[in-house]
DOKE-736550 format. One record per residue (C-alpha): x, y, z; residue in one letter. Coordinates in nm, 2 decimals. Layout:
BEGIN
((X; Y; Z); a)
...
//
This chain:
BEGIN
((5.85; -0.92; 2.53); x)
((6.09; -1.17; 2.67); x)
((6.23; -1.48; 2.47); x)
((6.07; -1.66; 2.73); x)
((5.75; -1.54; 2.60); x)
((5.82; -1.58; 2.28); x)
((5.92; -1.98; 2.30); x)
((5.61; -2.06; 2.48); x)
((5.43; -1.88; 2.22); x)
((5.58; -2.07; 1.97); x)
((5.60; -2.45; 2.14); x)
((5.99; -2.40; 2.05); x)
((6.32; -2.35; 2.24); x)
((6.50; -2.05; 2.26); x)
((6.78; -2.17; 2.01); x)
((6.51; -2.32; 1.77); x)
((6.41; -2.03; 1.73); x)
((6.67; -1.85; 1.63); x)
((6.76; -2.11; 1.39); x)
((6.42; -2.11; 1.24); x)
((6.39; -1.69; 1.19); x)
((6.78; -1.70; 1.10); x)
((6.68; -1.90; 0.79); x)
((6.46; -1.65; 0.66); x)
((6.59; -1.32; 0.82); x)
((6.93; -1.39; 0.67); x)
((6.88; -1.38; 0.30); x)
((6.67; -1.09; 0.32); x)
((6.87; -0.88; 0.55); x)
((6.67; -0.87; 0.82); x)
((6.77; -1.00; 1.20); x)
((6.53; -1.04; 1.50); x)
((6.69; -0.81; 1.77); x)
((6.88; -1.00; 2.05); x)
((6.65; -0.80; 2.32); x)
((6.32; -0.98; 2.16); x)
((6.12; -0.90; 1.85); x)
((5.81; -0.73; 1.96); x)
((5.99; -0.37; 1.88); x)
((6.16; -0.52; 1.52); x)
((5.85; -0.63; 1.45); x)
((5.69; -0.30; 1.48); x)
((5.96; -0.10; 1.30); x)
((5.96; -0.37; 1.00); x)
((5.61; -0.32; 0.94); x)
((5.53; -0.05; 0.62); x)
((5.47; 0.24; 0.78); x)
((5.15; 0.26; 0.57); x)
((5.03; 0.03; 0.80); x)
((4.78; 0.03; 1.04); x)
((4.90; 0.08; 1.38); x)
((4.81; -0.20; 1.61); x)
((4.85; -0.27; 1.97); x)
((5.20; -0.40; 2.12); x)
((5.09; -0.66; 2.26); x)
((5.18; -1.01; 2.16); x)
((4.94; -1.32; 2.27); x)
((5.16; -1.54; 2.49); x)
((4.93; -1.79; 2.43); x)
((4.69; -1.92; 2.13); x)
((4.46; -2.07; 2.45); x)
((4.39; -1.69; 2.60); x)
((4.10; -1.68; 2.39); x)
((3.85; -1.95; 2.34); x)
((3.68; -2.01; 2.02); x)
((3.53; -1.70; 1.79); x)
((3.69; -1.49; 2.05); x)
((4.01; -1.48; 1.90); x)
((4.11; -1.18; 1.70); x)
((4.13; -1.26; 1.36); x)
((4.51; -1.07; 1.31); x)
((4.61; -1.08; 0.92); x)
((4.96; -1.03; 0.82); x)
((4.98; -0.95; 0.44); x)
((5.26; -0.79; 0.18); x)
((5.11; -0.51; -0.07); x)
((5.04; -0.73; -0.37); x)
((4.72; -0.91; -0.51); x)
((4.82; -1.25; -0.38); x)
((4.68; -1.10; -0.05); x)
((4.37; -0.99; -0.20); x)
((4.10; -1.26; 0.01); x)
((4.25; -1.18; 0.30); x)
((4.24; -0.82; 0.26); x)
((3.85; -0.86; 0.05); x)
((3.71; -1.02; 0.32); x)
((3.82; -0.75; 0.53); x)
((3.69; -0.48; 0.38); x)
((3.34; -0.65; 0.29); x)
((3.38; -0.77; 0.70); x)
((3.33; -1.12; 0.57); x)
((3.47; -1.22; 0.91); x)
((3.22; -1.06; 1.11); x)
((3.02; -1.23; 0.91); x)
((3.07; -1.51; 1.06); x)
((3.07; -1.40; 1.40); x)
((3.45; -1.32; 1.45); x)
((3.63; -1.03; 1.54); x)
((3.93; -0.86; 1.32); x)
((4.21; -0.65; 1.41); x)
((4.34; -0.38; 1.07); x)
((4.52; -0.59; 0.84); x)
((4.94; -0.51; 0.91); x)
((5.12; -0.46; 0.62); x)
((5.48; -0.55; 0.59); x)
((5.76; -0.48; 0.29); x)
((5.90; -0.86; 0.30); x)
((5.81; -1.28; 0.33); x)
((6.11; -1.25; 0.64); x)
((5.92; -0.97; 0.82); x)
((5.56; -1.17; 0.74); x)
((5.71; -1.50; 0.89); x)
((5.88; -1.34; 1.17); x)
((5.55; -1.18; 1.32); x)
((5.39; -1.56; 1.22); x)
((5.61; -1.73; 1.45); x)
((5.58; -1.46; 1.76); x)
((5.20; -1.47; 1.67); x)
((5.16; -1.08; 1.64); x)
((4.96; -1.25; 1.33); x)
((4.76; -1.58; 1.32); x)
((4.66; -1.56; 0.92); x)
((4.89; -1.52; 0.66); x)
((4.89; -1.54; 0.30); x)
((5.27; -1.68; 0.23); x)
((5.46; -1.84; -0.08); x)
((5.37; -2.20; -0.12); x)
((5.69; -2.35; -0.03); x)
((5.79; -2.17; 0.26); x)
((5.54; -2.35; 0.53); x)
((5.69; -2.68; 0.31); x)
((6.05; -2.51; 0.48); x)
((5.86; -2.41; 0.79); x)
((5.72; -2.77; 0.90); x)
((5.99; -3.01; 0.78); x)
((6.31; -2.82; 0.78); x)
((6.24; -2.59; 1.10); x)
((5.97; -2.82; 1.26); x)
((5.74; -2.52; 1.32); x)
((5.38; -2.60; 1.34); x)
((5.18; -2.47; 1.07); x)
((4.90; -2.62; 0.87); x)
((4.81; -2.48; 0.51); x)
((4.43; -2.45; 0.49); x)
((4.37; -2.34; 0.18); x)
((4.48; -2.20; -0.14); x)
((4.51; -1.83; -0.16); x)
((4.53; -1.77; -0.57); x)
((4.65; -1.90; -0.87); x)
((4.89; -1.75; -1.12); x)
((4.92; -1.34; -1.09); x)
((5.27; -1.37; -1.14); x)
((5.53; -1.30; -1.45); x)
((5.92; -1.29; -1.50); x)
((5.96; -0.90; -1.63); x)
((6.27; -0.76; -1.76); x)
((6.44; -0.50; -1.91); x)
((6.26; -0.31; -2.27); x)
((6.57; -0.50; -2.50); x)
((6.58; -0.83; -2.37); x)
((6.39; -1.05; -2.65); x)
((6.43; -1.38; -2.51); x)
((6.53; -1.62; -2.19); x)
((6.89; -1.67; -2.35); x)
((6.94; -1.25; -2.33); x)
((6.97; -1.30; -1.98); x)
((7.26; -1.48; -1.96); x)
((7.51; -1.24; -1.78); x)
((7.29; -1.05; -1.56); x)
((7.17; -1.04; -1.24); x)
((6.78; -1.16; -1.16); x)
((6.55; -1.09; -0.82); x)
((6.35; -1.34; -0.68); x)
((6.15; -1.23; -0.39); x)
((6.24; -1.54; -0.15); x)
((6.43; -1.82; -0.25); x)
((6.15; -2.05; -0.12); x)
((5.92; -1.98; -0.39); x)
((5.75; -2.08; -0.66); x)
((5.91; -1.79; -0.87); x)
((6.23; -1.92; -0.79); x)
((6.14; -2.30; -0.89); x)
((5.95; -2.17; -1.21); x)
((6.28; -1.94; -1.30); x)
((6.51; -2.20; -1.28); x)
((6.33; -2.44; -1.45); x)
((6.25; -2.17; -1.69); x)
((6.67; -2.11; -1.74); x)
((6.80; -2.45; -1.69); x)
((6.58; -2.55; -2.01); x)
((6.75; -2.22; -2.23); x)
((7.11; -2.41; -2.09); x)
((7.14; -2.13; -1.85); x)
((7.38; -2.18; -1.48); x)
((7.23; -2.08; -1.20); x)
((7.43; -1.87; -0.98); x)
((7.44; -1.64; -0.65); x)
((7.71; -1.39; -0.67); x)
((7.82; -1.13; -0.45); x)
((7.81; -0.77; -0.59); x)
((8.04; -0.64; -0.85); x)
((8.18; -1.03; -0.91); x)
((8.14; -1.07; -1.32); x)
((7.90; -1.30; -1.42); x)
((7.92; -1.55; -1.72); x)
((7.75; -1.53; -2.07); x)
((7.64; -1.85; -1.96); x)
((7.51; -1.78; -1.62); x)
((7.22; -1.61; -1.41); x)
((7.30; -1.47; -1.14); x)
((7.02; -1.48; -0.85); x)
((6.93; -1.21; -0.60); x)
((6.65; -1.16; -0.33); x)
((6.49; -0.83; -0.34); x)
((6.13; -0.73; -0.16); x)
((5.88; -0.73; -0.43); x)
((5.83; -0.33; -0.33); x)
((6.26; -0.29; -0.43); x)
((6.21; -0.44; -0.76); x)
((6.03; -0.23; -0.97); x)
((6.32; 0.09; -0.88); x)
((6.57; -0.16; -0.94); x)
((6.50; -0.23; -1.31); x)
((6.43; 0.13; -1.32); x)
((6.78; 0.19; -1.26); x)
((6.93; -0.08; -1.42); x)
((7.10; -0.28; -1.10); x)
((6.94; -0.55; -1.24); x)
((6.82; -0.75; -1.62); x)
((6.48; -0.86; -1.46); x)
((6.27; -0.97; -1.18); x)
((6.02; -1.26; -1.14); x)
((5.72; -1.16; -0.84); x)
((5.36; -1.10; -0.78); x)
((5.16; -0.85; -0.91); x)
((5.11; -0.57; -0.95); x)
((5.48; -0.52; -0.98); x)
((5.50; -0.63; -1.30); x)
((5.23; -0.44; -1.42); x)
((5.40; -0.16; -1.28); x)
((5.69; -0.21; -1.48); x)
((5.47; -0.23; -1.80); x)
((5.28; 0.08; -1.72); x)
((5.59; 0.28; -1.67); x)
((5.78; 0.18; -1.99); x)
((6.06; 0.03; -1.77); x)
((6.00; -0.34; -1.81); x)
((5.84; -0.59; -2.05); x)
((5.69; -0.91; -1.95); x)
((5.87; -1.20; -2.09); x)
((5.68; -1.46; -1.94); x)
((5.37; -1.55; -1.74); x)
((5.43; -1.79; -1.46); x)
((5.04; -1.91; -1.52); x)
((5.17; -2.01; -1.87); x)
((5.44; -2.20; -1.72); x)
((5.26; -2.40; -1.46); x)
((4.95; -2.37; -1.53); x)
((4.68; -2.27; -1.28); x)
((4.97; -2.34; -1.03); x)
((4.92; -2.18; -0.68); x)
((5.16; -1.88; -0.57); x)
((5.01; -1.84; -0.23); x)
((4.84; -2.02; 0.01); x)
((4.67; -1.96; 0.36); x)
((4.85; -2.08; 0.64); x)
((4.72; -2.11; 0.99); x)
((4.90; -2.21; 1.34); x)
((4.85; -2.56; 1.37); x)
((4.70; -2.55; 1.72); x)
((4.46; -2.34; 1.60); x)
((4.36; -2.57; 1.33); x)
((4.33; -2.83; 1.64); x)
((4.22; -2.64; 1.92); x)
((4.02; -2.38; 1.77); x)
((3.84; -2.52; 1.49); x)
((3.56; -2.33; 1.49); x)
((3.75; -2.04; 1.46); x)
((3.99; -2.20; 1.17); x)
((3.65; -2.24; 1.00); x)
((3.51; -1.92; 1.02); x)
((3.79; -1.77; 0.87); x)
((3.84; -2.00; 0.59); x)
((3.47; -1.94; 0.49); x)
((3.50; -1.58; 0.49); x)
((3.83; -1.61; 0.30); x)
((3.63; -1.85; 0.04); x)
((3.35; -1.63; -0.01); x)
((3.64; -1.37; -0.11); x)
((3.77; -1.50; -0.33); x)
((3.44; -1.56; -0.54); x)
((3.33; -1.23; -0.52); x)
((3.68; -1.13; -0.66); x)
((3.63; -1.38; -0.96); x)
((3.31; -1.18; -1.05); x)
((3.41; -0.81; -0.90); x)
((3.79; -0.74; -1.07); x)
((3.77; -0.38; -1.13); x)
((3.60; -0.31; -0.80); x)
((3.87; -0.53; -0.62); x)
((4.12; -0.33; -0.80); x)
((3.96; -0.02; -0.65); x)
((3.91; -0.11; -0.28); x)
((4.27; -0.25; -0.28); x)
((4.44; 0.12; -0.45); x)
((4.59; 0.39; -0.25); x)
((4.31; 0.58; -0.40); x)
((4.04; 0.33; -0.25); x)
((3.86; 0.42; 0.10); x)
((4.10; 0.06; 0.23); x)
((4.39; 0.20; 0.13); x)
((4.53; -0.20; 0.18); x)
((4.82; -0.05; -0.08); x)
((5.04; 0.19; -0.19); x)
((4.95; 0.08; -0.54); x)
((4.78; 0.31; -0.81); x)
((4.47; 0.16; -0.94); x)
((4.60; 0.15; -1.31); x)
((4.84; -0.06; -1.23); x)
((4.56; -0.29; -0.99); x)
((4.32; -0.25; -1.29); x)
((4.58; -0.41; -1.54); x)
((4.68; -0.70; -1.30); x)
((4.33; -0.82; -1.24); x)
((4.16; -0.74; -1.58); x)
((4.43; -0.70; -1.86); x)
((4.55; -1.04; -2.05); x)
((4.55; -1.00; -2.45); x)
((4.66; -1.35; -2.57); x)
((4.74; -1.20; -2.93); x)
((4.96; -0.89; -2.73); x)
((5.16; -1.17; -2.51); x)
((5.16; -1.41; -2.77); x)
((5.38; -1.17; -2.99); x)
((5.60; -1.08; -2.70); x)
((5.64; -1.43; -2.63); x)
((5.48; -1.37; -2.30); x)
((5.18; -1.61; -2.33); x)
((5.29; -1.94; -2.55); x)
((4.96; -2.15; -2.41); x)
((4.70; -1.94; -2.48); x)
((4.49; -2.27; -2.55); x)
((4.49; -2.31; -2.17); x)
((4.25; -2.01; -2.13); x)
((4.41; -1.86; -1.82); x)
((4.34; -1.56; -1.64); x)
((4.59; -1.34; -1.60); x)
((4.57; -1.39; -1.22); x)
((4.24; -1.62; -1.06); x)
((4.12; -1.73; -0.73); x)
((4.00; -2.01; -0.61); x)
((4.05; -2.22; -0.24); x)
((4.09; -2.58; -0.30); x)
((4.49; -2.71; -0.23); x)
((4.52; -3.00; -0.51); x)
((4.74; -3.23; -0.36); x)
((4.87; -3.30; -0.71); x)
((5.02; -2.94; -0.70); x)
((5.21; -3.02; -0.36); x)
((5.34; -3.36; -0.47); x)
((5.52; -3.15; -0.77); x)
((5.63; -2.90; -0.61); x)
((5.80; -3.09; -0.34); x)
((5.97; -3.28; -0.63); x)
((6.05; -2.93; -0.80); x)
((6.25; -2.81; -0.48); x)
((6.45; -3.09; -0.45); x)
((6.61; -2.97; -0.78); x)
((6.60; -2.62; -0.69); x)
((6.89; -2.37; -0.61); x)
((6.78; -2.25; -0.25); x)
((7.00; -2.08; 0.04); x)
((7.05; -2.24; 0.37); x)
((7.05; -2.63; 0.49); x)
((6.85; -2.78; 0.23); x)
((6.94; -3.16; 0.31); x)
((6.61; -3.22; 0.50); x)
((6.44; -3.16; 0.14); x)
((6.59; -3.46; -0.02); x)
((6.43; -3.74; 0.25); x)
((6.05; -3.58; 0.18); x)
((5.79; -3.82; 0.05); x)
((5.57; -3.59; -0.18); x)
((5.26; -3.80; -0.11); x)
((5.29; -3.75; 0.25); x)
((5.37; -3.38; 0.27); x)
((5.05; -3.36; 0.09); x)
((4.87; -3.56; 0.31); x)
((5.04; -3.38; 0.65); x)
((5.07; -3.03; 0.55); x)
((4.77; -2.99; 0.40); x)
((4.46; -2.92; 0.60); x)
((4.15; -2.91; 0.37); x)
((3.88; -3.03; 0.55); x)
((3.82; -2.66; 0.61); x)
((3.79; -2.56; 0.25); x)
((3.60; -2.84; 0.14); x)
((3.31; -2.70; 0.40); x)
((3.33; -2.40; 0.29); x)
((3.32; -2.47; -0.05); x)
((2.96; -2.64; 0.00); x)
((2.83; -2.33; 0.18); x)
((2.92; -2.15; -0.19); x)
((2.83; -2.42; -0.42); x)
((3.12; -2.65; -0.47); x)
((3.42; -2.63; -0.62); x)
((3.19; -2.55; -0.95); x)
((3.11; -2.20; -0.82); x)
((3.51; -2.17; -0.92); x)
((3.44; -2.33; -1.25); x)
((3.60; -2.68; -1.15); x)
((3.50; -3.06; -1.14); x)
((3.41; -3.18; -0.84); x)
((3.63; -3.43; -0.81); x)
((3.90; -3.26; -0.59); x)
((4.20; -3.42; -0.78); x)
((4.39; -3.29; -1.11); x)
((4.68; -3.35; -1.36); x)
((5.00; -3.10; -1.31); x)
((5.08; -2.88; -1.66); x)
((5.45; -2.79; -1.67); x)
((5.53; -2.66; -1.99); x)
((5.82; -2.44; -2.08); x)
//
């Protein structure tokens, strides 16, 4: 594949590009190879994944309609689980589409990098990054839909009691344009906590954090090993942690911000334009999902395992189970874990509908946060207007009336909300 190819693909010049995949590939070690990136690509993928033809679509207009291959990108955590549910209950045939194996990869770069050479066309991605994506790269992309909510915690090491016992060490993130990354410094900066991103082997403060990215699948080793004081990611790493005596969980995200999205569903905005039948389809199928997940936990645990007929990841389902069923208020309460249980969360929950209320915040929430790369373009965004212009949800809003509203999900109706932050 030629960078020709690729820059049609993408509506984008050659050097665009490689500014736009340079600002995700560099913090997480990663480069696109200067030949092209169909063959990085397909080495970056996890080699549990499915193999899948290496052939890129030059152009979103090759296919027409329902004809296009629905082609999922996902990483091996629960945030991806409508995607991956509606795969293996072939929601999207369903609906009368077609669906290529679901490709795994180990990191957000690698997810991002196949988005923007369209070797995948639906992706479940952290919140902020198509926020990064449209108005600091000016790539395309529309977010159709909320993917979860909560399903994410700040674990650390067994004898760290509180936030302040963290001072002096060093703390992953798995992107820096994430909602773990705002929550965590939010989190720190209350506790009188600097932020800081140090190069290995350069001391660290009593006073200070120092910030790392690590893929959520690097993480759960690395506490093992103690390179690092704690981590703040997805599930089922943290569960993971718990299970094997390595890590506690200090804090629920969920308990933080509550009901606060981690992942959303992003789409290529032609697609959302040109091929809105399509765009449709696989919202519905991604809605339905994610209700059947709400009532089906321990069988979506299950079908997600590495011991479940999907095999989607390399996760055992004990670990699965917890994430999606386990949340003892009085347990986390004492840890200090859970310090809200009056909002009745679940530990992670699902449900489509993109409250504008929840972008307007966290655009407001970046602004403030420590990120890497040129972050001036953050500063001149109008929260109102991202949420208006990012946000596609005339989508969701049909598919919610095809399920019963947004009170099948146990919600008003009145598609608007008030923001919880409390720390």
């Amino acid at each position: 594949m030629t960078w020709n190819n690729i820059c049609d693909c993408c509506g984008m010049s050659r050097r665009d590009f490689l500014k736009l995949t340079g600002l995700f590939s560099t913090s997480m070690g990663v480069t696109l190879a200067t030949g092209g990136c169909q063959s990085n690509l397909t080495s970056t993928a996890s080699s549990s994944s499915t193999p899948t033809s290496s052939k890129v679509a030059t152009s979103p207009t090759n296919a027409s309609g329902s004809d296009q291959p629905v082609k999922i990108g996902y990483l091996p955590i629960t945030d991806a689980s409508p995607l991956l549910i509606a795969h293996a209950r072939k929601l999207y045939e369903a609906e009368g589409l077609t669906v290529e194996q679901p490709r795994l990869f180990r990191s957000w770069a690698q997810v991002v990098e196949a988005f923007l050479a369209r070797q995948v066309n639906v992706i479940h991605v952290l919140s902020p990054i198509p926020i990064s994506l449209r108005y600091g790269r000016k790539f395309p992309t529309k977010v159709v839909a909320w993917n979860h909510t909560n399903g994410s915690a700040l674990t650390v090491l067994p004898e760290i009691e509180t936030v302040k016992n963290l001072g002096g060490r060093t703390i992953a993130v798995p992107f820096w344009y994430s909602i773990h990354n705002v929550v965590l410094q939010q989190v720190l900066k209350k506790e009188g906590l600097k932020i800081t991103r140090k190069a290995q082997d350069t001391a660290i403060a009593d006073d200070e954090v120092n910030l790392v990215v690590l893929p959520p699948s690097d993480m759960v080793s690395a506490l093992a090993n103690k390179s690092i004081g704690g981590y703040i990611v997805a599930e089922p790493f943290n569960a993971a942690a718990e299970n094997l005596k390595t890590g506690k969980i200090l804090r629920f995200t969920g308990d933080v911000w509550q009901d606060h999205a981690c992942c959303v569903v992003a789409l290529h905005e032609e697609d959302t334009t040109q091929k809105k039948e399509w765009s449709q389809k696989v919202v519905n199928a991604i809605v339905k999902a994610q209700l059947w997940i709400r009532d089906n936990r321990e069988e979506t645990a299950q079908v997600l395992s590495k011991e479940g007929t999907g095999k989607y990841t390399p996760h055992p389902l004990p670990a699965l189970k917890r994430t999606l069923t386990y949340y003892d208020k009085e347990v986390y309460g004492k840890q200090g874990a859970i310090k809200h249980p009056d909002w009745n969360n679940n530990r992670i929950d699902f449900q489509p509908y993109p409250f504008p209320s929840y972008t307007e915040e966290l655009v407001r929430l970046l602004k403030e946060t420590q990120v890497e790369g040129d972050v001036a373009f953050l500063q001149n965004l109008d929260p109102k207007e991202v949420a208006k212009d990012l946000i596609d949800d005339s989508f969701v809003k049909n598919a919610l009336q095809q399920v019963g509203g947004l009170k099948a999900f146990g919600l008003k109706e009145d598609f608007s909300r008030l923001e919880t932050i409390s720390i």
